[in-house]
N, C-alpha and C positions, 0 to 999 in steps of 0.2 A: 342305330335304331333307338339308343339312349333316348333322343331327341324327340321323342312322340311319345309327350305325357299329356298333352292337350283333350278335352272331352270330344272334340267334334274331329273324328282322322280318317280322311281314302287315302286310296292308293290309286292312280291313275297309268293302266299299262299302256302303254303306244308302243307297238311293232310299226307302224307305220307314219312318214311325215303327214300326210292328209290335211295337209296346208292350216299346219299347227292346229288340231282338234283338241288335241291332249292339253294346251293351253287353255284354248277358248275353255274348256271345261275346269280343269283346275281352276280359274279365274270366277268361272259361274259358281261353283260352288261355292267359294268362301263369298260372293253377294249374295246369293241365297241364305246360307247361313246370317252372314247380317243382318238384310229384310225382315225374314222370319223370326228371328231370335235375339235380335241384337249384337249378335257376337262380332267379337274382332279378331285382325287376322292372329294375335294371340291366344285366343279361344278353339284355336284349328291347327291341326297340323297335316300338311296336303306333301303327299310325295308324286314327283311323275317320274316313271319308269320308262326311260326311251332304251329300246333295245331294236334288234332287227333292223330295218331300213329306218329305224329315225334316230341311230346313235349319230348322225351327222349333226343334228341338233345340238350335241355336247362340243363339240369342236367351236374354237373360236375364227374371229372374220381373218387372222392369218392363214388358216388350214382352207378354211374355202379358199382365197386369192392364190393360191400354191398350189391347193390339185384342184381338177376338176370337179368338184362334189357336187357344186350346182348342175353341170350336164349330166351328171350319172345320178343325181335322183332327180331330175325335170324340174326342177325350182326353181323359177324364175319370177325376177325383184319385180316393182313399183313401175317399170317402166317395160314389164314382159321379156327382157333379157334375162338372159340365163346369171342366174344370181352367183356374182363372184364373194358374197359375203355371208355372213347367216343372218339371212331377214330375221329370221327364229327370237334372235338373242334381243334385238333392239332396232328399234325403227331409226330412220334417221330424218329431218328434216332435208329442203332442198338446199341449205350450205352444209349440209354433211356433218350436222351435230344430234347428239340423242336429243327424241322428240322428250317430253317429260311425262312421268310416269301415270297422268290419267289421260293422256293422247296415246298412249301405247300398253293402255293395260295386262293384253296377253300376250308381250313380251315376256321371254325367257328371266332377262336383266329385272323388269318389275316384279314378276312372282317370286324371283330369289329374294329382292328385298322385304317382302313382304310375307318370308318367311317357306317359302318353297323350296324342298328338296329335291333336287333334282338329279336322279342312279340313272348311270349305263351300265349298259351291259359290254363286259370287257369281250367277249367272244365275238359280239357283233364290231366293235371296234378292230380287234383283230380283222378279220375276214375285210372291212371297211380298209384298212391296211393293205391287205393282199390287192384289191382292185386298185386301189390308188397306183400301188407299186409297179404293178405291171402297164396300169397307162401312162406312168411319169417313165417307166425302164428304170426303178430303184429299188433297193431290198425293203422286200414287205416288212421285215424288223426293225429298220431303220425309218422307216415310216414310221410303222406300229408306237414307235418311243416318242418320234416327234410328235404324233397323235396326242397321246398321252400325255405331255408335255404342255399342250397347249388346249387343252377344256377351257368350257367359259367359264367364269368364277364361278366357284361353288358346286359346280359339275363335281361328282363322285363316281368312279368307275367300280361296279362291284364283279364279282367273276363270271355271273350272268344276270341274264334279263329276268327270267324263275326266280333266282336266287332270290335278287332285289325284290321282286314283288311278293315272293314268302316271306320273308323277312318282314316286310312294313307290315303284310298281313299279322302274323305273328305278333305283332307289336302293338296290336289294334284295330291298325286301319282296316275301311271296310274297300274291297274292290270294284274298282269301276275300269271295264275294258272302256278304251278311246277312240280305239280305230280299227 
């Protein structure tokens, strides 16, 4: 929470994927901030909070191709197939490379570069853990680690999804629910 010294700071909760809102919004925000004010994405400090059903969000394109995350939260990619990857993180073009960061603004990969913090919530990844486990037949703990293990860059797991959004509250930001 160090990290939120900036004048302009939300908090953005997402219990819910909702075909990444909690982006498109994080994303609108710091353009409104600009438009209006001039400010840059240095002028802001934007946290999104994926707890509940959108800590799959935090997992990188290994964890989807390995368990089923795409059919267990209905996500399905660019071509209506159930997404074996995290659309979420970064788009790709049609030879399978990242699109560049103003063709995919509310990507996950773009907002972190542009200075977006992005908390899970560790309980929701547990429990995300339990269902993977028992649809792979492998221990929810051993999931759980490799879970953990493999966040998208910059991904922070905090003890919960509350926690994370009191905290940023606490620290300034103003809240904005997502979904």
């Amino acid at each position: 929470m160090g990290r939120i010294t900036a004048k302009h700071k939300a908090v953005f909760d997402s219990p819910e994927i909702d075909e990444g809102t909690a982006l498109f919004r994080a994303h609108s925000y710091l353009g409104s901030l600009n438009s209006v004010f001039g400010a840059t994405d240095s002028d802001a400090n934007v946290v999104v909070v994926l707890r509940h059903a959108a800590i799959p969000l935090l997992l990188n394109d290994a964890m989807w191709a390995k368990y089923p995350i795409g059919a267990y939260t209905k996500t399905r990619d660019s071509n209506k197939k159930v997404a074996v990857r995290n659309i979420y993180y970064q788009e790709l073009d049609a030879r399978g490379q990242s699109k560049s960061a103003d063709q995919q603004p509310n990507s996950i990969q773009t907002l972190t570069e542009r200075g977006v913090v992005f908390l899970g919530c560790n309980l929701a990844m547990g429990g995300l853990a339990f269902e993977m486990g028992k649809k792979m037949k492998q221990p929810d703990k051993a999931v759980y680690e490799e879970m953990k293990a493999n966040l998208v860059p910059g991904g922070i797991l905090m003890p919960s999804g509350f926690f994370a959004t009191l905290m940023a509250q606490e620290a300034g930001c103003a809240l904005m629910p997502s979904t």
